[in-house]
C-alpha positions as CSV (number, residue, x, y, z in Angstrom):
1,X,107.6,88.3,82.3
2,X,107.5,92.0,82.1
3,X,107.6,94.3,85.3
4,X,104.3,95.9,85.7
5,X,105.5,100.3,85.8
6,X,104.8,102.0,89.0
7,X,105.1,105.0,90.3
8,X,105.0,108.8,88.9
9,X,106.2,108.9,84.5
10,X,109.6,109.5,84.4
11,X,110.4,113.7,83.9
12,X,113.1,113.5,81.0
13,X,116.7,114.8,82.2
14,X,116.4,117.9,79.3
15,X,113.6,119.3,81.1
16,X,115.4,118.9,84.8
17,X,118.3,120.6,83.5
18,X,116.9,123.6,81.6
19,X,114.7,124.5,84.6
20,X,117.7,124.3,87.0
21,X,119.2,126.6,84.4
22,X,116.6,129.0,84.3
23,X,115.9,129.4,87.8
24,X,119.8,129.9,88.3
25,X,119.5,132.4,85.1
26,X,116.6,134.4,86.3
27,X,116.6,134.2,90.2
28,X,112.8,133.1,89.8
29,X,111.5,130.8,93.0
30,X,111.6,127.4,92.3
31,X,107.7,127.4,92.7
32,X,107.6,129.4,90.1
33,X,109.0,127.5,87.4
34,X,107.0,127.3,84.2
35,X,105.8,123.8,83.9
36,X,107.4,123.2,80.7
37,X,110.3,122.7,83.0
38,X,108.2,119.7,84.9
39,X,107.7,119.8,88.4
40,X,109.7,122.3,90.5
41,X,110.5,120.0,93.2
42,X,112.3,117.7,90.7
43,X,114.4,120.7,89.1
44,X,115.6,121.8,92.8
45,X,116.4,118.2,94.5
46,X,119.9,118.0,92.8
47,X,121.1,121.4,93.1
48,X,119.6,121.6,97.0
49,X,123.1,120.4,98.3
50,X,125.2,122.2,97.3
51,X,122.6,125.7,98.4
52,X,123.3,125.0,101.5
């Protein structure tokens, strides 16, 4: 049987990795990604770590 989907649609990995690119490139606030870039939140998880 197939697994019903849950949860939020995947953001693809391009799309995480350009934003945190551009926010590194341009010093722009996370909140203000564009929202090509998907949601900001998913852009800064990975890279919060290692701001600290």
């Amino acid at each position: 049987m197939p697994r019903p989907v849950t949860g939020r649609p995947r953001v693809e990995d391009r799309q995480v990795v350009n934003g945190m690119v551009g926010e590194i490139r341009t010093g722009v606030s996370w909140r203000d990604l564009p929202e090509r870039h998907g949601p900001w939140k998913t852009a800064y998880t990975p890279l919060r770590p290692l701001r600290a």
